[in-house]
C-alpha positions in Angstrom: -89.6 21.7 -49.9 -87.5 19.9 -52.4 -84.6 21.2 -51.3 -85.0 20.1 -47.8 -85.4 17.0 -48.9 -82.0 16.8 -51.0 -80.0 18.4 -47.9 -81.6 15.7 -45.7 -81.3 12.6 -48.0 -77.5 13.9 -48.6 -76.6 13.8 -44.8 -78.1 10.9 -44.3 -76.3 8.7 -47.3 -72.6 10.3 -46.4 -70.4 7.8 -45.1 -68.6 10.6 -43.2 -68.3 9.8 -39.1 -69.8 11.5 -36.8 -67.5 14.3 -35.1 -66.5 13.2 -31.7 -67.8 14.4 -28.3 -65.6 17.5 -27.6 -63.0 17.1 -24.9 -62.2 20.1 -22.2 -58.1 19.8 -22.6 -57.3 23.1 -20.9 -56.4 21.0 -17.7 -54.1 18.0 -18.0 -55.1 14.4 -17.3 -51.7 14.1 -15.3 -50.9 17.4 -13.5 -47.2 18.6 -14.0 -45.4 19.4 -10.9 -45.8 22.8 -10.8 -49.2 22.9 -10.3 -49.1 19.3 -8.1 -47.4 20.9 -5.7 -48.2 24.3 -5.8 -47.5 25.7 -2.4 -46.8 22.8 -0.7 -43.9 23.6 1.2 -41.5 21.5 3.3 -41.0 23.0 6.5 -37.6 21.7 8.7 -36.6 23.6 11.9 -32.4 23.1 11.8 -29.0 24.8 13.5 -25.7 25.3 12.4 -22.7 25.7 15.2 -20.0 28.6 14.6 -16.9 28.1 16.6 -16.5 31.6 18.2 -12.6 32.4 18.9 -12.4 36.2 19.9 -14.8 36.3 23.0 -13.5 34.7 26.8 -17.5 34.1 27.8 -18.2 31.7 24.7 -16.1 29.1 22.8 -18.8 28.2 19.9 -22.4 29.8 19.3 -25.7 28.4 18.3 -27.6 29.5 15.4 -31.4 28.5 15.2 -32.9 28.4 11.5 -35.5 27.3 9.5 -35.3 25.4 6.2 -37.9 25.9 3.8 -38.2 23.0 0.8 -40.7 23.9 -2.1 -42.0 21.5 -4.3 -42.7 23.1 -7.1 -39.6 23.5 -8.8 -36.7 22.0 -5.8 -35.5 25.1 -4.3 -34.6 26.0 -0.7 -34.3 28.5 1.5 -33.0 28.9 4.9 -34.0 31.9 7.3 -32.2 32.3 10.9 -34.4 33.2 12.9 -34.4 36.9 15.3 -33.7 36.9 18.5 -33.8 40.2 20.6 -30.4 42.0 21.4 -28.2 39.4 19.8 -26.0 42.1 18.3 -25.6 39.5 14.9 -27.2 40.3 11.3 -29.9 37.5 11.2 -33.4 37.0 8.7 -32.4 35.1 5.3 -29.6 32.8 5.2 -29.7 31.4 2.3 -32.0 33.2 -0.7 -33.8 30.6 -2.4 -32.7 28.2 -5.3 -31.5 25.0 -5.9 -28.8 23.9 -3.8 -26.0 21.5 -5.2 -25.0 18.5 -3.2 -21.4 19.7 -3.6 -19.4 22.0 -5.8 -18.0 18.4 -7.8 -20.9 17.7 -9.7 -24.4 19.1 -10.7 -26.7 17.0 -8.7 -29.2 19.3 -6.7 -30.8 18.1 -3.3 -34.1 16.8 -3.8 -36.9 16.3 -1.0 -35.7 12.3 -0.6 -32.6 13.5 0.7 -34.1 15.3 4.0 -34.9 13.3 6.9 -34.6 14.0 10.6 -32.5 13.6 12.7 -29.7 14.4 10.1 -26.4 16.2 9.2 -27.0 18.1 5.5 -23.6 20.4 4.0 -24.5 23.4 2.5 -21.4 25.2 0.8 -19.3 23.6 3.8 -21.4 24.7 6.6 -23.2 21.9 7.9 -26.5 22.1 9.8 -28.9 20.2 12.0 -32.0 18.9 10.9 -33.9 17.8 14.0 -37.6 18.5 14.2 -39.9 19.7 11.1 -44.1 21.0 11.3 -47.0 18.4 11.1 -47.6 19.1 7.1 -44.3 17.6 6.5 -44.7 14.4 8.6 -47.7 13.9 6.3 -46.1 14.4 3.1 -43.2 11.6 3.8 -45.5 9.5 5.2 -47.9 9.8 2.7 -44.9 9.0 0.2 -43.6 5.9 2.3 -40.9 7.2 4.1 -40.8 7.5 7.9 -39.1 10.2 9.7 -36.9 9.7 12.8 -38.2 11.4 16.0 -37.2 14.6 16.8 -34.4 16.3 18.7 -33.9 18.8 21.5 -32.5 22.2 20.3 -29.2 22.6 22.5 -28.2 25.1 24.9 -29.6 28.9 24.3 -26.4 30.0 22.9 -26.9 33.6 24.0 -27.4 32.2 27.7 -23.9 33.1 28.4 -24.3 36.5 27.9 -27.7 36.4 28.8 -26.7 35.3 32.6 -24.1 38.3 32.9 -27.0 40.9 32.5 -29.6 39.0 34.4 -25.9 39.2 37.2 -26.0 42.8 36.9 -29.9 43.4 37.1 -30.6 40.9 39.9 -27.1 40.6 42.1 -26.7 37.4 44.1 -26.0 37.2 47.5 -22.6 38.4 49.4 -21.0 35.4 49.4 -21.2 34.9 45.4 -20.8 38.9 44.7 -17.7 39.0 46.7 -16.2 36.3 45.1 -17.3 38.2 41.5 -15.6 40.9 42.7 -12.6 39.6 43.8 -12.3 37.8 40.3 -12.9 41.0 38.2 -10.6 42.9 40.2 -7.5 40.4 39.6 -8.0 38.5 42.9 -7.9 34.4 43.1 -10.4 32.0 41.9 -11.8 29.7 44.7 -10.2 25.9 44.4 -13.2 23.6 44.2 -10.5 20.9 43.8 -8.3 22.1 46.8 -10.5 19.7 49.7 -10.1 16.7 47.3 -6.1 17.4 46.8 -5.3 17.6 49.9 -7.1 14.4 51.1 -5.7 12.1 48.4 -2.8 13.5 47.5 0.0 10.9 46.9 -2.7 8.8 46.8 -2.3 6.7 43.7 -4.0 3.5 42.7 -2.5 1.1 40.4 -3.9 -2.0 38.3 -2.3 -4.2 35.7 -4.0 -4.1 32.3 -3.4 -5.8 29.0 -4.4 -5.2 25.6 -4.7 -8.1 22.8 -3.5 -6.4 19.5 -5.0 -7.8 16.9 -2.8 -6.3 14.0 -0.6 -8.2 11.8 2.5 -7.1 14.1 0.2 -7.3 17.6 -0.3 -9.7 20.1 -0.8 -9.3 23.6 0.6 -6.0 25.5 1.0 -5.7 28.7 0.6 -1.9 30.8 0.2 -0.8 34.0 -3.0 1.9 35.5 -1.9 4.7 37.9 -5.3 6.4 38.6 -4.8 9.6 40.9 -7.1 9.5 43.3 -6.5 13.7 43.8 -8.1 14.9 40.7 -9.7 11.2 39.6 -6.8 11.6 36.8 -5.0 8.4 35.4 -1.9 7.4 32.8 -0.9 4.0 31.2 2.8 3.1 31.1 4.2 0.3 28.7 5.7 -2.2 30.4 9.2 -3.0 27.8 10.2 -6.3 26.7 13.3 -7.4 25.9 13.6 -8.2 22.3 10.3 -7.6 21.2 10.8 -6.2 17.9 9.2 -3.0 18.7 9.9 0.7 20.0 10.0 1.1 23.9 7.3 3.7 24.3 7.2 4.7 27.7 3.6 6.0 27.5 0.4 4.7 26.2 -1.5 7.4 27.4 -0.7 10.1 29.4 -1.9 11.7 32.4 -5.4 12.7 32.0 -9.5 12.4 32.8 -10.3 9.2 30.2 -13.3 9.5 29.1 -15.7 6.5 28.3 -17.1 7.7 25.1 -14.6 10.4 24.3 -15.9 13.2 21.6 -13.5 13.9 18.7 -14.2 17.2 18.0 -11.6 20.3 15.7 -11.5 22.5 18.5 -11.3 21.7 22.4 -14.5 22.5 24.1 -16.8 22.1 20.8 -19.0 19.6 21.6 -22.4 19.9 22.5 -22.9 16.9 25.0 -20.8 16.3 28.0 -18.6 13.7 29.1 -18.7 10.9 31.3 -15.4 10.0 32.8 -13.8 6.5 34.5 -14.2 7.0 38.3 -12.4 4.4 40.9 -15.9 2.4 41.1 -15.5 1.1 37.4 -12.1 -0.2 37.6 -12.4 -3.4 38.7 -10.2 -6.8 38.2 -12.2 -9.2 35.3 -13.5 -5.7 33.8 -13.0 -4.2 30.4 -12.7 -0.6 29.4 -11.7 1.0 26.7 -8.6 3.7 25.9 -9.5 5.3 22.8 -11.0 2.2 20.3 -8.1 -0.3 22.6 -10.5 -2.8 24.7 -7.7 -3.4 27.5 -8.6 -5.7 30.1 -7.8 -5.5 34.1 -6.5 -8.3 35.7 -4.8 -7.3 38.6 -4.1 -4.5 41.8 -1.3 -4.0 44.0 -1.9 -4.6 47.2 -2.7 -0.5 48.5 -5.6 -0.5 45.8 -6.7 -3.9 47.2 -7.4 -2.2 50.4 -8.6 1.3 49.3 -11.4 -0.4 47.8 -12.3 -2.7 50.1 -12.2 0.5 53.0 -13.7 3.0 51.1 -16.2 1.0 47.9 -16.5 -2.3 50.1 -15.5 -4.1 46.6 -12.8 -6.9 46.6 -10.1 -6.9 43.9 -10.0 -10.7 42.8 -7.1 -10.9 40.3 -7.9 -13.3 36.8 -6.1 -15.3 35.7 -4.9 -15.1 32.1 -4.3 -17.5 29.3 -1.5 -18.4 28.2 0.3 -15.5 25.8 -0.2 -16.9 22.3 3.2 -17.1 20.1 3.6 -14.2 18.6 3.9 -15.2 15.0 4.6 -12.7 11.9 4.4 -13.9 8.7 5.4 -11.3 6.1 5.1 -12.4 2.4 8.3 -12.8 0.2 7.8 -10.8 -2.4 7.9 -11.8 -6.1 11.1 -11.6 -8.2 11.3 -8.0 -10.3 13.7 -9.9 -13.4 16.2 -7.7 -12.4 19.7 -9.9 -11.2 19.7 -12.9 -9.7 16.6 -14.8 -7.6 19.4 -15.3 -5.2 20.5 -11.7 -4.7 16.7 -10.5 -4.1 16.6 -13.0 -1.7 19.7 -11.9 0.1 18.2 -8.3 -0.1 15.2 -9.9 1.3 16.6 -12.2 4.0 19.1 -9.7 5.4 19.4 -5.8 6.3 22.5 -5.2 4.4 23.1 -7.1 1.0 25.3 -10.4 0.9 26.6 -12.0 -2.5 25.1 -15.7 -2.9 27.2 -18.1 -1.4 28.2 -20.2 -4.3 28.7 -24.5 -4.7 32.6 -23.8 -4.2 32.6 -28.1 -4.2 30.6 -28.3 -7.4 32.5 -25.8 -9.4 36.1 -27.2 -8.8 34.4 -31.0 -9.6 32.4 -30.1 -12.9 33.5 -27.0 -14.6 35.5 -28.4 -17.3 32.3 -30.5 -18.1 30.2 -29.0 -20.7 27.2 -30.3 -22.3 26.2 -29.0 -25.7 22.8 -30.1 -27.7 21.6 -29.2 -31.1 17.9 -27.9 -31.0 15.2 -26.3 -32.7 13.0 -23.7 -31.8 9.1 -24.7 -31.1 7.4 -21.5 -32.8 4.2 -21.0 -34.6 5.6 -18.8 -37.1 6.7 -20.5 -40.6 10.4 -19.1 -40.5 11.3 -20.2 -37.2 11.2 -24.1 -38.2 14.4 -23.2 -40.4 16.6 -21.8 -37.5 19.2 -23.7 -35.6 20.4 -23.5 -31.9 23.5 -24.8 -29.9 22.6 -25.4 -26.4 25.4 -24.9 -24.0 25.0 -26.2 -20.0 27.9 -25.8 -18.2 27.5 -28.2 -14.8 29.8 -26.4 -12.8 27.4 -23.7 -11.2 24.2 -24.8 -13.5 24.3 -22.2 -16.5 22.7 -22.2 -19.5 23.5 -20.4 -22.9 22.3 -20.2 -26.5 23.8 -19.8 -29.4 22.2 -19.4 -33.4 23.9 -20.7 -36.0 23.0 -19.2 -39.0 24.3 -19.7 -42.8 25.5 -16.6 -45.2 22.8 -14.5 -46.9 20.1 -15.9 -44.3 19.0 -12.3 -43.3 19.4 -13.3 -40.2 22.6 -12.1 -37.8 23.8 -15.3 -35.9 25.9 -15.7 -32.7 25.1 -15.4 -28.9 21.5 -15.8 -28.6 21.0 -15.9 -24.8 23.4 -14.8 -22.5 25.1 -17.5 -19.8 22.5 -17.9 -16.4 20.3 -19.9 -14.9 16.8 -20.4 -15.6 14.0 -21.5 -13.7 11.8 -25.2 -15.1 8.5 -23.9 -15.0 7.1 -27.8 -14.4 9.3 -28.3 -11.1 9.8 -24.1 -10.0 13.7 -24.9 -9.9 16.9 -24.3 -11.9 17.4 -26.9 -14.5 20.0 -29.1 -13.7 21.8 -31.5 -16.1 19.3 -34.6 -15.9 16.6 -32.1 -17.4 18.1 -32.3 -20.1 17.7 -35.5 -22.6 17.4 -35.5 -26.2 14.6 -35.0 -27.4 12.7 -33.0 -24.2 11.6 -29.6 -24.5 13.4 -26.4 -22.6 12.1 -23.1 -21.6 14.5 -20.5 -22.0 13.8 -17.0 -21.3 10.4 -16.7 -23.0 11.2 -19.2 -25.7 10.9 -22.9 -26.2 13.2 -25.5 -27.5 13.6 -28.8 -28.3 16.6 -31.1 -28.1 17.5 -32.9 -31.4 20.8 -34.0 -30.7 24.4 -34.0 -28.6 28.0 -34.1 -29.3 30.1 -36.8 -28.8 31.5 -35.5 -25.6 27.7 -34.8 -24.2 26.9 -38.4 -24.9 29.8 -40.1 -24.1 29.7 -38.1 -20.5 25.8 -39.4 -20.5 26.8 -42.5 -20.4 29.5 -42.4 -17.4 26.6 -40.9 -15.3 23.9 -43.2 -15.3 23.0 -41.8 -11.9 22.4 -38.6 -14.0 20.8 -40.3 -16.8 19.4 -43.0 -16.4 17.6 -43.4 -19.9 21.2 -43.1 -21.2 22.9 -46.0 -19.3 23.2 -49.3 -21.8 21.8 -51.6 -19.1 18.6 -49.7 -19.1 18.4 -49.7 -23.0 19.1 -53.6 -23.3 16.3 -54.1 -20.2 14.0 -51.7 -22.3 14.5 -53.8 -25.2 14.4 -57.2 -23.4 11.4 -56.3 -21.7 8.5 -57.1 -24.2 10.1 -60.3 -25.4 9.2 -61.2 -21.6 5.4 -61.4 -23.2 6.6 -64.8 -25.7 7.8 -68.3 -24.2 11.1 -69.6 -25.0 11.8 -72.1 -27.5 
């Protein structure tokens, strides 16, 4: 009894906390993906087309599969499915795994990258996604993203092959089997064409068409339509200009079916969907139509095409009339000088197909060669050594040259002489050579990369100043005595 007591008075004056309500933690709160999406699968029905080159029945084959997407762990796999007596190993395509995007890099394809209707490479072989199962639908919907409708499966691709036993089981009439029979044993093939040959043979309708080229060396083209009437064929001649600047093609397209929306395809004969072709009834004068991505415009009919289609369509050919042909204007961007030679001989390069030497102030030279103007200047640097060093300008105002020269004293350390070599130089204020006004004492020169600053002249440079005031105009006395007049303008008189 009194040591029941003890045992209950010591649990009941412990400050230890209560243990905590145990917790079942054998399933997660959030459920990893494994077991979210245990068997869920994503079910696509796809095709692939193989281009088939050793059989004369088929030119390309269809090959029906379904593409399986789990969502456990990303992995796909593709099964073709059986078809009775189609000769072709068929059951799994592709075993399952994760498929890369392309051999370049490691990303795998995920479920966000199916859809339908869609295009998806697998190792280079490309299939068609175009319908998928009703658990599917639900999952992308359920995840916000909407699915396009579905496609039509194309043509049975065995049909071919199909219809030559079904020809041997279940023979047509006499007509049809003689004409089989006359094929298979080497005999002629029945003209479907030959009726509409002999009717419109000769027979040859022809339009005028333009084209507005909208290139940087376009402008507007002018062709002509022939459109053969005996096999609804048609070419497009080029109609030559006389110094156009371009290449006389004779042929802008030649003599063929055009098609409206023509299908690019690698091998003739690929596509699935067939082609609708121009007929007489959509060439008409005011109407467009294209040649291959070229919107060319019909504006006119001679006068036989007038009347075929007001005999035979009841349509009347009204011709339009054009605008006037805008100027055709080129403007091709002179390009930049390279530093190598002279501005002048780029731009000879530039200006003409074979190169000409710049044509040079003969008048100028033979005035003011023997004048030469030399200035003593300084170098305009940052760095402490260069306010020591000493230049002798040369210009020379027969053809606008400049040099440099760097007088230097013994044990200097530095090696004086020719400094810049004799050309011309560009102003970077006015983007022209410097001429002989530019330069006044105490202005600032850029020379190659460098700047200087004009300190002084000789004798001969100032004395030469003076007997140009034309030139220099700061250096002419009656513009110094006016300068100097000038704010004693400002007092009265006494």
């Amino acid at each position: 009894m009194l040591d029941s007591m003890r045992m209950g008075a010591t649990m009941s004056n412990t400050n230890v906390p209560a243990r905590p309500t145990h917790e079942n933690d054998a399933i997660p709160k959030i459920a990893p993906k494994w077991l979210k999406h245990d068997r869920q699968v994503l079910r696509f029905d796809c095709y692939f087309q193989e281009p088939v080159v050793e059989s004369a029945a088929e030119n390309y084959r269809i090959h029906k599969c379904t593409l399986m997407y789990y969502l456990d762990d990303d992995t796909m796999h593709i099964i073709e499915d059986r078809q009775e007596n189609a000769g072709l190993p068929q059951g799994v395509f592709l075993k399952r795994h994760r498929v890369p995007k392309d051999g370049r890099s490691a990303a795998c394809y995920s479920w966000k990258d199916l859809n339908m209707p869609m295009d998806i490479s697998i190792y280079s072989r490309v299939f068609r996604i175009y319908n998928c199962d009703d658990f599917t639908r639900s999952f992308y919907a359920n995840e916000g993203v909407n699915l396009g409708n579905p496609e039509g499966l194309p043509d049975d691709p065995y049909k071919q092959t199909r219809m030559m036993i079904n020809f041997k089981q279940n023979p047509p009439d006499q007509a049809e089997m003689k004409n089989y029979n006359e094929v298979r044993l080497g005999g002629g093939r029945a003209n479907g064409n030959l009726h509409s040959f002999l009717e419109n043979d000769r027979k040859v309708l022809s339009f005028s068409i333009y084209w507005e080229d909208k290139t940087y060396d376009g402008g507007d083209k002018y062709y002509t339509l022939n459109y053969f009437l005996a096999n609804n064929s048609l070419e497009i001649k080029e109609i030559a200009v006389q110094n156009s600047g371009r290449y006389a093609f004779p042929m802008l397209l030649k003599r063929q079916r055009l098609a409206k929306k023509p299908i690019l395809t690698h091998c003739p004969g690929m596509s699935l969907r067939e082609e609708e072709y121009y007929l007489p009834q959509d060439l008409v004068c005011g109407m467009s139509f294209e040649v291959y991505g070229r919107n060319c415009l019909i504006y006119d009919a001679d006068d036989f095409t007038k009347e075929w289609y007001a005999r035979n369509l009841n349509i009347t050919q009204t011709p339009v009339a054009l605008r006037k042909p805008r100027p055709n204007l080129v403007y091709q961007a002179v390009p930049p000088h390279t530093g190598y030679g002279t501005e002048e001989d780029s731009m000879n390069g530039v200006l003409h197909l074979t190169g000409k030497a710049p044509k040079v102030d003969m008048k100028k030279m033979f005035k003011q060669d023997m004048h030469i103007l030399r200035f003593n200047a300084k170098l305009v640097s940052t760095e402490p050594d260069d306010e020591t060093r000493e230049f002798i300008i040369s210009f020379f105002c027969g053809d606008d040259t400049i040099q440099v020269y760097e007088v230097c004293d013994k044990n200097s350390g530095r090696i004086g002489g020719k400094f810049m070599e004799r050309k011309k130089h560009l102003s970077p204020v006015t983007k022209t050579y410097y001429s002989e006004k530019d330069f006044l004492i105490g202005r600032t020169v850029f020379l190659g990369g460098f700047k200087f600053q004009l300190l002084s002249a000789d004798n001969y440079t100032e004395k030469y100043m003076i007997d140009n005031p034309d030139q220099f105009p700061e250096a002419a006395l009656e513009n110094i005595i006016a300068k100097i007049k000038k704010p004693s303008k400002n007092y009265p008189s006494l």
